[in-house]
N, C-alpha and C positions, 0 to 999 in steps of 0.2 A: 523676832519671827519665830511661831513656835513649828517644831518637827513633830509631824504625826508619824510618818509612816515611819514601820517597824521594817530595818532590812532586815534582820532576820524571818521576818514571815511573809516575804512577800517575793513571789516568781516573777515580777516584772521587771527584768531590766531596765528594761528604760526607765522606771521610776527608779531603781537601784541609783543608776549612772546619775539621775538628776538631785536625788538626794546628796550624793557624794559632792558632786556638781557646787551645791550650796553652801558645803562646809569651806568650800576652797572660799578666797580673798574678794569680793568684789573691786569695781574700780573704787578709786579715791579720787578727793581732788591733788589736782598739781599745784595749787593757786598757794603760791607761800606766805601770801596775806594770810591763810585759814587752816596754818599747822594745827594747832591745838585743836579746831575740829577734825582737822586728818585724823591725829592719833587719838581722837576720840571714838570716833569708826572704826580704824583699826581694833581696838580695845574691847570695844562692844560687839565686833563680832567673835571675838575668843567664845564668847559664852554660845554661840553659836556651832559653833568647829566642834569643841571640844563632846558634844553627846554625841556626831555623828563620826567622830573616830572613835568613842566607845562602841555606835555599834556597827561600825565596819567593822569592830576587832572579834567582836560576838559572831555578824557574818561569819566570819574566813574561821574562826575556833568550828563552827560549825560544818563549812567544810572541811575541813581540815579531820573530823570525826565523822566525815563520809555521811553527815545527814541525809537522809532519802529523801525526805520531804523538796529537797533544794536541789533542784535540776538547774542549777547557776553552774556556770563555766566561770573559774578564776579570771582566763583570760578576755573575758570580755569585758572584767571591769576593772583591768590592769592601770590603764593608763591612767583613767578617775583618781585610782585609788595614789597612784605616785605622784601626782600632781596634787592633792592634797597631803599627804604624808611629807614632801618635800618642803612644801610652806612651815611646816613645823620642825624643820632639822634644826633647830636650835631653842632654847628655853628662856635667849633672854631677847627675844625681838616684841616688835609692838603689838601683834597680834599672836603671841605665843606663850607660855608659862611652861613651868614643869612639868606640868599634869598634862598638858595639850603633846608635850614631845614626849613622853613616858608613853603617852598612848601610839604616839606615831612611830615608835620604835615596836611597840608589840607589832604593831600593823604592819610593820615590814619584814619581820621574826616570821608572820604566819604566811606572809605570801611568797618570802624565801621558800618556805618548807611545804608550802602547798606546790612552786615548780621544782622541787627539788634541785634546789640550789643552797649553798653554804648562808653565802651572806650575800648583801644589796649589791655588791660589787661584780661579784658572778653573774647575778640577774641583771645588771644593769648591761651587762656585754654581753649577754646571750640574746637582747630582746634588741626591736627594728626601732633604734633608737633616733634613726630621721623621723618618722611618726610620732615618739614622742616631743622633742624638739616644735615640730610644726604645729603638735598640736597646741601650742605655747606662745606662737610667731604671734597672732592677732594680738595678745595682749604686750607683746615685747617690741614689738618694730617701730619705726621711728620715734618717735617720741612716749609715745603708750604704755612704754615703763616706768614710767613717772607715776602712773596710776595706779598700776599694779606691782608695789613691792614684794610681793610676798609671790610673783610669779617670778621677780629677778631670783629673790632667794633660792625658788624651786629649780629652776634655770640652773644656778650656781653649783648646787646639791650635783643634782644630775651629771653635770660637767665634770665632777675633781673625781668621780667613778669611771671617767672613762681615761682609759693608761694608750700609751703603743699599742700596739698598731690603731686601736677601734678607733681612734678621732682622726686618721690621716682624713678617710672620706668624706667628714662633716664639718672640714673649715668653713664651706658655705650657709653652714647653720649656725656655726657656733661663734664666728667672730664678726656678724652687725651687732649684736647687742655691746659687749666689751667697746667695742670700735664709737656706738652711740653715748655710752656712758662715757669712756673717756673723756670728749667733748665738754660732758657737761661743767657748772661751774663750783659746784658740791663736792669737798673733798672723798665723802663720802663713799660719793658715786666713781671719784675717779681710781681710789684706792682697793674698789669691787671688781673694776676694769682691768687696775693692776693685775689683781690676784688671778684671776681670768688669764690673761696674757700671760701670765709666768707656766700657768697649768697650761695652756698651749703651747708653747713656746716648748719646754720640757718633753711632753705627751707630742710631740711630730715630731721628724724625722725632716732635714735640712730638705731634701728635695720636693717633697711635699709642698713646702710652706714656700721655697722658691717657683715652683707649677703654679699653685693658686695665686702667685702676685702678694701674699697677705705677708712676704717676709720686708721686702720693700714698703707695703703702706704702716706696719707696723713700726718699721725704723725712724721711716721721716715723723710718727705720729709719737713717739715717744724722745726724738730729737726737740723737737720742737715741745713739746714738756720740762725738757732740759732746760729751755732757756727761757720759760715762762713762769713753772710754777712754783708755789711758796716751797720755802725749805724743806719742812714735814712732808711733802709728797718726794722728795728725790731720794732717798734711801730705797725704799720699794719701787721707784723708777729704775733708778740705776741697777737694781737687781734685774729686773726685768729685760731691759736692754744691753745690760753685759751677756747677758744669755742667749739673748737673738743676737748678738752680734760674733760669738765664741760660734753657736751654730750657724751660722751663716759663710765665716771665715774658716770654717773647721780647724778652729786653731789647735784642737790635740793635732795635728798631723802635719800641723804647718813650720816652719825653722824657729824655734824660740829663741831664737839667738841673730834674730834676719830684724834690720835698720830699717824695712822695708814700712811707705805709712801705710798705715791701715784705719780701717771704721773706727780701732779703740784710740787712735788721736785724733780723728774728729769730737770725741769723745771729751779728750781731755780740752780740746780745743776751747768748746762751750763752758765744762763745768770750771776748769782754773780760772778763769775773771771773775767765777761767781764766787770763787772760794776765796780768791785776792782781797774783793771789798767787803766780804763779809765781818764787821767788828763788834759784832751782838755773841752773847755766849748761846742761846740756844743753837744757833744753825750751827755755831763752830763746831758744836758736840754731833752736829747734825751731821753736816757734812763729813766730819771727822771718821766718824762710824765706818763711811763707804771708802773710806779713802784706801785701806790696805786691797782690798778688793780690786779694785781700780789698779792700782800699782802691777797687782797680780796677772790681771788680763791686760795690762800692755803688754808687759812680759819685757825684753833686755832695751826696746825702744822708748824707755821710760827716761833712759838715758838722755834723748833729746829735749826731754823737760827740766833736766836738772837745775838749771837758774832758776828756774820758776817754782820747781818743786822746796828747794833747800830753804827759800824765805817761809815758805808756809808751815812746814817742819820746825822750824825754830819758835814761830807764833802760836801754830796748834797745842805744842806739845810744850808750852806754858801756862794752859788751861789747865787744873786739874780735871774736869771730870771727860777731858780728850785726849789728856796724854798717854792713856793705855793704846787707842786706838794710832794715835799717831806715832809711836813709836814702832807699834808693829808695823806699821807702812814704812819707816824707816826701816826697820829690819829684812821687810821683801826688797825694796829700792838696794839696798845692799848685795839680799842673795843672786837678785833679777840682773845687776851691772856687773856682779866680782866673778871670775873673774879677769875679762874684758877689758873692766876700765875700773878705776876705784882712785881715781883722782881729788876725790873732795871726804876722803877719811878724816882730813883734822876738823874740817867746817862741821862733819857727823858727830866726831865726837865731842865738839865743844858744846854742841845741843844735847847730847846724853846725857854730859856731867852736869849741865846749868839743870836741867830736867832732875835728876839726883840728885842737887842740892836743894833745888826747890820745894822736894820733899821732904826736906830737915828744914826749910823756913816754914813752912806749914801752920798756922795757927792753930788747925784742929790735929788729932794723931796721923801718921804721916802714914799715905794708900799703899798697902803692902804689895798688892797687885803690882800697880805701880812704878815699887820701887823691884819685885821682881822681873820684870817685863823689862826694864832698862836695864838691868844690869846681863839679863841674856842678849839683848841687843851689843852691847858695848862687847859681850863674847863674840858675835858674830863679826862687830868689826875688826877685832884684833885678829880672828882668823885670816880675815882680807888682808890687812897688812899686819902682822904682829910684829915687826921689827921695830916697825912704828909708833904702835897703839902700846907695846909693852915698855918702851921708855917713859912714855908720858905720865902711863898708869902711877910706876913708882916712882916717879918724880911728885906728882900729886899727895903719894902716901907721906911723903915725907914732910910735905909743905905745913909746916908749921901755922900758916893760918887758918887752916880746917880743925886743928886737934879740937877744938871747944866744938867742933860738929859729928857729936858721938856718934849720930843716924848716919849721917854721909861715909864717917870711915868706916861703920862697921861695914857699911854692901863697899865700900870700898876697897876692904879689903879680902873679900871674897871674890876679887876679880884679879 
């Protein structure tokens, strides 16, 4: 399609806004038979977008040097212009390159500086951003996002700009889309949802989110993800929902030390069977990752997992590329029970030491990380019981069947 009109020469709004109008994304198809034409469209309109962000940026330099000739008002062609600028916040999507977001970064440079504001961030909370939003909904509501990517994206942009307070008012805007893509069956999509939900989740204030209802349909909607989706989506789950559930329980203020159950052992309730049967090494390192995290937001009631927890600890953290992570879960489980209860120090430490030997059986060079990471864990349990842990310590140093295991004595005997 070619572009005639020149925005810089020309006082018609209305033709301004339509021009601008055309650089933004058309629909696509949704039809997953006909990807490779999707992102053939997509592709082909880059070449499209990218002269009429060249010359929105001529525009606004124009006014910007108080041209006379141009009786344009910036704000009339605000929204146009963010909604096409947002499609290109990044350089490596299917309808965007380098040159496409270098341009859309001037273009947001000059309309900063034309409302005298710093940067997008200022402007983005100083302007009537329901209006923006809305003006977005036709191509974002029910299903209709499917078609237009590149307005999810502008959608997205828009969103991670607005901090506290300015999003309490616009949960009504801002969580059908996350809430729809969720849903979908595309990792993709649910992982844009995530990111979404965590920037809400963060950005409001508990009471808020409990008024509008969206702190309950969020739970059961990310519960129920717990128990459904592939491994690769529950790290960025779990994050998401440890979050709403810390804000929702306001557990900074609640007894960290209280038996009491709460949301984060329905929590463990789901994910521990799923961590049980897992016997593939991706998920283990998968699941592994969240595991301290998890420990952390139980808090001292983690205690009531302990049968459950101790077999996994000993399985996890015979992987090598998990045993970092499951060691430091080990470590929280220790600082979260001691010192209350600390009845299972020999069971911890006979996992520390198999875990630090294991690291001297090693065929490839043994993981320094590692082997640092257990040997402060194995401190932290001799603080819980040192009467105990420091027997066993030098009974081990001495034990003649290690000496040919130079790796093992050496952090061995740095403890």
């Amino acid at each position: 399609m070619a572009l005639n009109i020149d925005l810089s020469n020309t006082q018609n709004i209305d033709q301004i806004i339509k021009c601008i109008q055309i650089g933004c994304v058309p629909e696509v198809t949704k039809n997953e038979n006909d990807l490779a034409n999707r992102d053939k469209a997509l592709l082909a309109h880059l070449e499209i977008a990218k002269p009429i962000l060249n010359k929105l940026s001529i525009l606004l330099s124009k006014l910007l040097n108080n041209d006379v000739d141009l009786q344009i008002k910036v704000q009339d062609i605000l929204n146009p212009c963010l909604y096409l600028c947002g499609e290109h916040c990044k350089s490596n999507l299917a309808w965007s390159d380098e040159e496409s977001h270098t341009l859309m970064k001037l273009c947001i440079e000059k309309l900063c500086s034309l409302l005298h504001y710093v940067n997008i961030e200022e402007l983005i909370t100083h302007l009537d951003v329901s209006k923006i939003f809305l003006g977005l909904q036709c191509k974002l509501e029910n299903d209709n996002w499917k078609k237009y990517p590149a307005a999810v994206e502008c959608f997205i942009w828009i969103l991670k700009y607005l901090k506290m307070p300015h999003l309490n008012s616009l949960l009504y805007l801002v969580m059908p889309l996350p809430l729809n893509m969720f849903d979908d069956y595309q990792d993709s999509s649910i992982l844009t949802a995530l990111d979404a939900f965590q920037h809400i989740i963060t950005n409001t204030p508990s009471v808020e989110l409990a008024m509008s209802g969206y702190d309950i349909v969020l739970l059961k909607s990310l519960e129920t993800g717990l128990r459904s989706f592939e491994y690769q989506l529950i790290p960025n789950l779990m994050n998401c929902l440890l979050s709403l559930i810390s804000k929702m329980q306001m557990k900074h203020l609640s007894n960290k030390n209280s038996l009491e159950w709460t949301k984060f052992d329905d929590v463990m309730n789901i994910l521990l069977p799923r961590m049980e049967l897992e016997r593939k090494h991706d998920p283990i390192v998968c699941y592994a990752s969240i595991f301290p995290l998890v420990l952390e937001s139980t808090g001292f009631a983690c205690i009531r997992w302990s049968e459950r927890l101790i077999p996994l600890f000993s399985e996890y953290v015979m992987n090598s590329q998990s045993t970092f992570s499951t060691v430091k879960a080990i470590e929280i489980f220790i600082q979260q029970t001691w010192p209350r209860r600390c009845t299972h120090w020999k069971v911890l430490l006979t996992i520390l030491i198999k875990a630090l030997y294991n690291e001297d059986k090693s065929p490839v060079q043994p993981n320094k990380e590692n082997i640092i990471v257990i040997v402060e864990c194995i401190r932290t349990l001799e603080a819980a019981r040192p009467e105990c842990i420091r027997n066993i310590l030098n009974t081990l140093k001495e034990c003649k069947e290690f000496q040919s295991k130079i790796i093992f004595k050496e952090y061995l005997e740095m403890l």
